[in-house]
N, C-alpha and C positions, 0 to 999 in steps of 0.2 A: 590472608589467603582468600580464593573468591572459589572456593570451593560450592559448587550449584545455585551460583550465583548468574541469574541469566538475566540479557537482557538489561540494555540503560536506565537511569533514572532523570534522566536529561530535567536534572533539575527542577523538579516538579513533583506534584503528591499522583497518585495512585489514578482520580479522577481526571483530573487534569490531563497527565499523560495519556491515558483512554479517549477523553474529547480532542487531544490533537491527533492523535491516531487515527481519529473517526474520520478527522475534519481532510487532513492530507490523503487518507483514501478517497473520501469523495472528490476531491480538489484532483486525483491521478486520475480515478474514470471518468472523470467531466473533460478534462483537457485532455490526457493521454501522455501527460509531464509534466513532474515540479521542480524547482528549483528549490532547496534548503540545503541546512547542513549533512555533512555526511553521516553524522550520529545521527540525525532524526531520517535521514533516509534509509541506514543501513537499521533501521528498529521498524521502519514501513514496511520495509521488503516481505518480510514472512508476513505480515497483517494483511496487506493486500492478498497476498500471492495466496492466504486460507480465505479467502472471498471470492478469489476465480474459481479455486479447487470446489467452492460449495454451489459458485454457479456453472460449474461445468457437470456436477450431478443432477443439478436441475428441480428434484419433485420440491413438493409443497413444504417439509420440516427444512431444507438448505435454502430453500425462498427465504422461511421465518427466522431463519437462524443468522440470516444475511442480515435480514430487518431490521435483526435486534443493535447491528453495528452501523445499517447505513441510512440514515434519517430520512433521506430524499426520495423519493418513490420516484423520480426521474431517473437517480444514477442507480437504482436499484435495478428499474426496468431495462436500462441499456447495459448493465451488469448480465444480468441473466439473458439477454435479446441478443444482444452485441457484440459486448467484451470477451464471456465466456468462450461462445462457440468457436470463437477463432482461435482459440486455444485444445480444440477440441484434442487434436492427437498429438499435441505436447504433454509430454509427461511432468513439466516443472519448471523452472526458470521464467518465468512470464515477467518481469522484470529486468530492466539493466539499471545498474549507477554509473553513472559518467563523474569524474572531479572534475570541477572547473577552477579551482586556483583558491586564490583568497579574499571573503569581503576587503571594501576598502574600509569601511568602521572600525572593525574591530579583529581584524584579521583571523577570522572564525574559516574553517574551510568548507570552500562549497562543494556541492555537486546536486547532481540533476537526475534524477528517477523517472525511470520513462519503462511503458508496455512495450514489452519487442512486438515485432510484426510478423507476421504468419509464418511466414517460409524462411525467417532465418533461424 
C-alpha cells in the first residue's frame, strides 16, 4: 500500500534527486523547455511551478527562498524579472507536459515540459 507516499524516487538517494530537480529547473527558465522523461517531468512540475509562485510574491525572504534552490544568479534574476511577471494574473498551471513517444535506446517515454505563454 502507498499510503502518503508522495512523490518519485526516480532511482536515486534523497540528494541527488534534489540536485536534478535543481538542475532541470534551471535548465526550464533558461530555455523555457525540456525534453526528459515523463517521471522526472511530472516530479519538476510542482518544483518549478513553487518557484514561480515565490517569484510572483516577489519581496526579499521568496528572493532568499528561491536562492536556496536556484544556484545561478542569472536564472534567478530572469526568474523574479521575467518569468514571474508574466504569470502575474494566473492563478496556477504555469507549466504543460507534452508526450512525445519513446526513446530509441531504451524505450523509456518521453515528454517535453515547457512554461505556457501568457494569454493561454
Amino acid at each position: 500500500m502507498r499510503h502518503r507516499t508522495k512523490g518519485r524516487k526516480l532511482s536515486r538517494t534523497a540528494s541527488h534527486r534534489e540536485a536534478l530537480l535543481r538542475n532541470m529547473a534551471m535548465s526550464l527558465f533558461r530555455h523555457g523547455r525540456v525534453n526528459t522523461t515523463v517521471a522526472k517531468a511530472k516530479e519538476l512540475r510542482p518544483f518549478a511551478e513553487r518557484l514561480i509562485t515565490l517569484g510572483k510574491r516577489g519581496d526579499l525572504h521568496a528572493r532568499r527562498q528561491a536562492g536556496r534552490k536556484i544556484a545561478d544568479s542569472e536564472v534567478l534574476f530572469a526568474l523574479f524579472g521575467t518569468i514571474a511577471p508574466r504569470f502575474a494574473e494566473r492563478p496556477g498551471g504555469y507549466t504543460r507536459i507534452l508526450k512525445l513517444g519513446h526513446r530509441q535506446g531504451d524505450g523509456a517515454e518521453m515528454a517535453m515540459i515547457e512554461l505556457v505563454e501568457r494569454g493561454e
